[in-house]
C-alpha positions as CSV (number, residue, x, y, z in Angstrom):
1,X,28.1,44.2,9.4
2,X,29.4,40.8,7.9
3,X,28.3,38.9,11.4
4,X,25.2,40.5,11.6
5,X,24.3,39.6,8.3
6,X,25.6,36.1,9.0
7,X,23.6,36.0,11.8
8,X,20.5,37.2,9.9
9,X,20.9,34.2,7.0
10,X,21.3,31.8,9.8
11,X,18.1,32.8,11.5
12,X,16.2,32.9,8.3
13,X,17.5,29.4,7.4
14,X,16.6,28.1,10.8
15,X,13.1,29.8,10.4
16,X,12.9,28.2,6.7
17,X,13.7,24.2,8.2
18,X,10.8,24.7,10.6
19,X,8.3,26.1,8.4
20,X,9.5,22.8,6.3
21,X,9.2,20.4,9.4
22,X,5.9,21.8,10.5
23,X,4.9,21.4,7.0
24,X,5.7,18.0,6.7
25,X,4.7,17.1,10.2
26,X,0.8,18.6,8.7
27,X,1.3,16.1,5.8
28,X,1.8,13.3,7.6
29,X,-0.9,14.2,10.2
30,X,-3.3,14.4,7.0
31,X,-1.8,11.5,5.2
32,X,-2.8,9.0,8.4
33,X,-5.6,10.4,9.2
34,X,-6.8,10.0,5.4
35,X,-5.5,6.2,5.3
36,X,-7.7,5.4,8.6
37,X,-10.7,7.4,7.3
38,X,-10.5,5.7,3.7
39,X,-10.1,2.0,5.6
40,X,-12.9,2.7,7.7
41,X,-15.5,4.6,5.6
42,X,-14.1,4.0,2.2
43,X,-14.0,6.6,-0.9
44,X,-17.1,8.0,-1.0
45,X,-18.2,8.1,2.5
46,X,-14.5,9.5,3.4
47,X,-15.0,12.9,3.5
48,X,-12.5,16.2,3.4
49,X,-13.7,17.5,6.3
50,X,-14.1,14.5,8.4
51,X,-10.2,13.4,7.4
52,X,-9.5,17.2,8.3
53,X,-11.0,16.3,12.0
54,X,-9.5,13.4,12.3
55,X,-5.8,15.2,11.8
56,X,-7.2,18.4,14.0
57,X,-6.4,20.5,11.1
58,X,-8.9,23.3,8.9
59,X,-10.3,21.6,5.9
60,X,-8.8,24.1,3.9
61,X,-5.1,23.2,5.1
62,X,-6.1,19.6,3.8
63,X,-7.0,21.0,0.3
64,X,-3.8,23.4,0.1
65,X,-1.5,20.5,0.4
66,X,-3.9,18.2,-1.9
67,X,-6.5,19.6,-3.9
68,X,-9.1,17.5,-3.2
69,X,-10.3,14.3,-2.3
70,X,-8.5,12.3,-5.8
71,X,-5.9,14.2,-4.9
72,X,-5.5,13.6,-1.3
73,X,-6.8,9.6,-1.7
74,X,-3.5,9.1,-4.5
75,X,-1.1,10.1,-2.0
76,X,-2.3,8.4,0.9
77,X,-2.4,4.8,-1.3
78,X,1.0,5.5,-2.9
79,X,2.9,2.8,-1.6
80,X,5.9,0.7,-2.8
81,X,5.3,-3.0,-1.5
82,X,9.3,-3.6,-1.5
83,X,8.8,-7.1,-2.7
84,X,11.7,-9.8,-2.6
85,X,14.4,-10.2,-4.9
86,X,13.5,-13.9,-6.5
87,X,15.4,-14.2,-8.9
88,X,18.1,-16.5,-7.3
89,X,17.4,-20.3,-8.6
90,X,17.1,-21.3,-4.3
91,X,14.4,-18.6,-3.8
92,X,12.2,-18.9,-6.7
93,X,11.7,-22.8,-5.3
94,X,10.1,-20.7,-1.9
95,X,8.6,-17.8,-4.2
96,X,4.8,-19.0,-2.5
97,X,5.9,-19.3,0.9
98,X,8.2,-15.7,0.4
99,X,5.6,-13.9,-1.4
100,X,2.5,-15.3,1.3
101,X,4.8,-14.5,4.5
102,X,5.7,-10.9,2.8
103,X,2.1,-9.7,2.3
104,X,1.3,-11.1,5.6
105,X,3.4,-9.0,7.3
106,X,3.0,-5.8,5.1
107,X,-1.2,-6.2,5.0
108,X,-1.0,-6.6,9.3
109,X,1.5,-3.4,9.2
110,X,0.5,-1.0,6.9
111,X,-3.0,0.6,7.4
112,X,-2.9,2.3,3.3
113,X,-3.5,-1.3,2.0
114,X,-6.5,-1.9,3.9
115,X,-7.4,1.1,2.6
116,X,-6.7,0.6,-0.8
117,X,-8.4,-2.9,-1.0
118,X,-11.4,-1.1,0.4
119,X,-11.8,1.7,-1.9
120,X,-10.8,-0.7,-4.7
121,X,-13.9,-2.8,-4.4
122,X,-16.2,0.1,-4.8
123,X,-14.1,2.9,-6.7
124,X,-12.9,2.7,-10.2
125,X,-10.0,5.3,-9.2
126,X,-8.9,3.0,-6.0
127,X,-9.5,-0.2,-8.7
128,X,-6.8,1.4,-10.9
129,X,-4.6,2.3,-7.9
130,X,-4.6,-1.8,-7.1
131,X,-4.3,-2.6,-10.8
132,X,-1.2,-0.1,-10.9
133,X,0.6,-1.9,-8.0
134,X,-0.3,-4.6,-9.9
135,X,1.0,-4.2,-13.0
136,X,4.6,-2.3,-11.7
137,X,5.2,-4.4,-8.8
138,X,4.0,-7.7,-9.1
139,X,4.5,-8.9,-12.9
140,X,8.2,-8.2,-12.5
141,X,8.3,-10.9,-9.6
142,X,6.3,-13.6,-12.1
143,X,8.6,-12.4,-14.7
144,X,11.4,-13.7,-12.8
145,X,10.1,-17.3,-11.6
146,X,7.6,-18.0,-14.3
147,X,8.7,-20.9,-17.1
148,X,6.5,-19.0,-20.1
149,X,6.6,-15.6,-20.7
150,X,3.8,-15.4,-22.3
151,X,1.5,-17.1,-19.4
152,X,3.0,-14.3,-17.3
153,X,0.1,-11.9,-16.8
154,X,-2.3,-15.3,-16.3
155,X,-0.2,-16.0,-13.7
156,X,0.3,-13.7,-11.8
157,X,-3.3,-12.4,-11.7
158,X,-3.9,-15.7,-10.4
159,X,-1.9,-15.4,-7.6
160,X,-2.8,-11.8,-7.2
161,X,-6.5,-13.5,-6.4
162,X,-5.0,-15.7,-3.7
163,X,-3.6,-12.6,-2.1
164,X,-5.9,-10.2,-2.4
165,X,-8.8,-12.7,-1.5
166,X,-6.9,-13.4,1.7
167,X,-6.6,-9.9,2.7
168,X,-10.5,-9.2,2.2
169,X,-11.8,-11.7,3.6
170,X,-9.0,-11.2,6.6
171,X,-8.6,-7.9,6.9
172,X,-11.5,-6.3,5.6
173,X,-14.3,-8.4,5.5
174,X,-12.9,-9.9,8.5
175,X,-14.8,-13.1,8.5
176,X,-13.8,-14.6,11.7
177,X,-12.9,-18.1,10.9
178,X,-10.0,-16.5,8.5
179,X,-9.2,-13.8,10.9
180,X,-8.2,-16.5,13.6
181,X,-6.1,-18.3,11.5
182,X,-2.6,-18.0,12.5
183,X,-0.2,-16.9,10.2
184,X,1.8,-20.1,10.1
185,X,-1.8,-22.3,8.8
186,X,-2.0,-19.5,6.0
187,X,1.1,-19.9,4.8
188,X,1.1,-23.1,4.8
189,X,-2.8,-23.4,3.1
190,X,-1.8,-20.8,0.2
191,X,1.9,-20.5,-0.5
192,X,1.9,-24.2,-2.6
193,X,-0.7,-22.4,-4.4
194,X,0.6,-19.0,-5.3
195,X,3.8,-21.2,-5.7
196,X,1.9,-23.7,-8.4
197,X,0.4,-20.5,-10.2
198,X,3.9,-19.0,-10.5
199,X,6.2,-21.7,-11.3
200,X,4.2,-25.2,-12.3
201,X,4.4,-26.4,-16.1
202,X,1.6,-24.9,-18.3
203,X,-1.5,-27.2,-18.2
């Protein structure tokens, strides 16, 4: 009696951790699909039922898991940008050079920034996705480097710009003399300017 019941709970446990891996596997298959169909078409165009395509799924599964297309565009943007620890006196002399060759690497990896500078430009929900990231992730690297606290939010806007005009005019706009730049020439055009914006004495 006790073995076949301790069979039963096993089966049903196994049968629960596959419902939960098929489940997730639908998320993810929704989750790119939406980041390629929001980088491509952005926000408006994107639509539930294309991004349901895309991820061979029903439109309705899409709107179980999210809702709807707010919904589903929040969590395919949410994204944590794991910038560097600066504090150290030796790295906030390289904080241009670290923080250019960082978003370098994570705009040429990850597809939901693309996406998020896309929908930005035209959406006020995708602009106050990028001001967000903004505000929680970059601010605390100027607090870190920056000689005035109060110039903090100037300055790091600033070199927001010199970021985020790179990666539209690289990777979304895609105007070829910037796209065929290598990576070493932009790092070494814009990191003494992100680094004067973050660290030079107030004008």
């Amino acid at each position: 009696m006790n073995g076949s019941s301790g069979r039963s709970n096993s089966s049903s446990a196994e049968s629960g951790g596959g419902v939960r891996r098929r489940s997730d596997a639908t998320r993810d298959a929704i989750l790119s699909a939406a980041r390629e169909r929001f980088a491509a078409d952005g926000y408006e165009r994107a639509t539930i039922r294309a991004i349901a395509r895309d991820a061979k799924i029903d439109p309705s599964m899409v709107m179980r898991y999210y809702g709807n297309k707010e919904g589903l565009f929040a969590a395919a943007v949410a994204i944590d940008l794991r910038l560097p620890d600066v504090s150290a006196p030796s790295r906030r002399q390289d904080v241009g050079r670290t923080l250019v060759t960082h978003f370098l690497d994570t705009w040429e990896d990850n597809e939901v920034l693309t996406a998020l500078l896309r929908v930005g430009a035209t959406n006020q929900g995708g602009a106050e996705r990028m001001q967000g990231i903004f505000r929680e992730q970059l601010l605390p690297i100027a607090r870190q480097v920056c000689p005035d606290p109060e110039q903090v939010p100037a300055r790091a806007a600033l070199a927001s710009s010199q970021l985020l005009g790179l990666a539209l005019t690289r990777y979304v706009l895609r105007i070829p003399p910037v796209v065929a730049l290598p990576r070493e020439e932009i790092v070494a055009w814009l990191a003494p300017t992100v680094q004067r914006y973050l660290t030079a004495p107030n004008p």
